[in-house]
C-alpha positions, 0 to 999 in steps of 0.5 A, a space after each residue: 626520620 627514614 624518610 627524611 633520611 631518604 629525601 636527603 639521599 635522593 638529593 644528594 645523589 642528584 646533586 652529584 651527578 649534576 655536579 660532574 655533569 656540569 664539571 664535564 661541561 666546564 671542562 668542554 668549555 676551558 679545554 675545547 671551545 673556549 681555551 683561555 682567555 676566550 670565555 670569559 672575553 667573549 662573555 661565556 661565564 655568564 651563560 655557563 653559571 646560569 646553566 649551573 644555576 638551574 642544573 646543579 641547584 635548583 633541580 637537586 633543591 626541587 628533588 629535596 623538596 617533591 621526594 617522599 618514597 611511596 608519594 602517590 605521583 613521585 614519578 611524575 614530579 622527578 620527570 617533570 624536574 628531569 625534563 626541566 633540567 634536561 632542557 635548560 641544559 640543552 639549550 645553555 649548551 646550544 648557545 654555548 656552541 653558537 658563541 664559541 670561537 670557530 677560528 683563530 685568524 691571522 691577519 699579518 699585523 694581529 690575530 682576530 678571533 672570530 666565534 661561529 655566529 659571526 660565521 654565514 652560511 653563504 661564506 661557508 658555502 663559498 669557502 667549501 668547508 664547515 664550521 669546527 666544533 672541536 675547538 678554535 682553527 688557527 688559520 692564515 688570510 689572503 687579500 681579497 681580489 673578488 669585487 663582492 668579498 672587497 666589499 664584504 671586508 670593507 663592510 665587516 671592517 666598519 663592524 670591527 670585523 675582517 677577512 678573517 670572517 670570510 671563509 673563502 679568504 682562509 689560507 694554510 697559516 704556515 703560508 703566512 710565516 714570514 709576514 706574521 713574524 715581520 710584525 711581530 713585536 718583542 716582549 720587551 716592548 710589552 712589558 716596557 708598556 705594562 710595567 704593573 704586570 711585568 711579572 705576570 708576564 714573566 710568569 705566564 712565558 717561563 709556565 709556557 716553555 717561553 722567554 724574550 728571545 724564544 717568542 714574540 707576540 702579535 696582538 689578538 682581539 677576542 670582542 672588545 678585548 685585545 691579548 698578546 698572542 704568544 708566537 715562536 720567534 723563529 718559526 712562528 708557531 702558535 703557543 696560546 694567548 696570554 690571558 692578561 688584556 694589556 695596553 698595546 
């Protein structure tokens, strides 16, 4: 009984400490590299639960069936679990990183997201800078007047792609006020179009500090999908993006 007693504890113990370790990692994701609606757009939950899968299951599920103190080899079987775990992790979180959501671009009739891995190093070279690893950068676009960045747009265009892919072409997005709120569309148009989620749009704007009067919205495309990014309807400051994918 003591060493059933035991195994369970040991368990136990791994299963909580897995537990925060994956709650940290949860909240990395919903709070830092992927704000909502981005991870479930872009596809991260899939990555994340099989993260969860092998950290918070199956390693506690293997310590419950190896422990038995005064096992000849015990240290060596929770190192080997440990080592499992530990790399899974690793590798679950570098892929998290290289999908996640580097800028947040306006284009002037919409927002486009675009992830770390549809960045290059050569646009990164060009435009002096790096890759943000604390969270999306919004930032504004210019046009193109350089022959190879035309082409490179017109190329990125046919891929669903655009200047906000180009670093080089990244402005201050305060530079872009007065184009972004020109086109900016009224709520009242949305909810006219999507009269089956009227409330959860009122929902999300009262949650938000926000009204038909108060803010506008542009469209924002994160993959396949397109949002309503919320904006100030007089200053065209940033609010978030409404998780609801709506008809446009």
């Amino acid at each position: 009984m003591k060493t059933s007693i035991s195994r369970y504890r040991a368990s136990g113990t791994h299963f909580f400490l897995s537990c925060m370790v994956g709650l940290g990692l949860l909240m990395m994701c919903w709070y830092m590299w992927y704000p909502t609606p981005m991870l479930r757009a872009i596809g991260g939950y899939e990555i994340f639960f099989l993260i969860v899968g092998i950290d918070v299951v199956l390693g506690p599920a293997l310590t419950l069936v190896v422990f038995k103190p005064g096992k000849k080899g015990l240290v060596f079987d929770l190192a080997v679990i440990a080592i499992v775990q530990v790399s899974a992790f690793l590798y679950g979180v570098s892929t998290l990183l290289e999908a996640r959501p580097a800028y947040i671009a306006a284009l002037g009739k919409e927002f486009q997201v675009v992830q770390a891995s549809e960045i290059t190093d050569g646009s990164l070279a060009k435009g002096k800078t790096t890759l943000p690893i604390w969270g999306p950068k919004l930032v504004g676009t210019k046009e193109p007047t350089d022959p190879a960045d035309i082409s490179n747009v017109n190329a990125m265009l046919s891929f669903g792609g655009n200047k906000g892919h180009l670093t080089q072409l990244h402005i201050p997005y305060a530079d872009m006020k007065d184009e972004i709120l020109k086109n900016a569309e009224d709520f009242t148009i949305l909810e006219k179009n999507n009269e089956d989620k009227k409330a959860d749009i009122q929902s999300w704007l009262k949650s938000n500090d926000c009204d038909e009067k108060t803010c506008k919205y542009q469209p924002i495309k994160i993959r396949a999908s397109v949002f309503p990014a919320v904006l100030d309807a007089k200053t065209a400051a940033y609010k978030g993006i409404m998780p609801l994918a709506l008809k446009m």
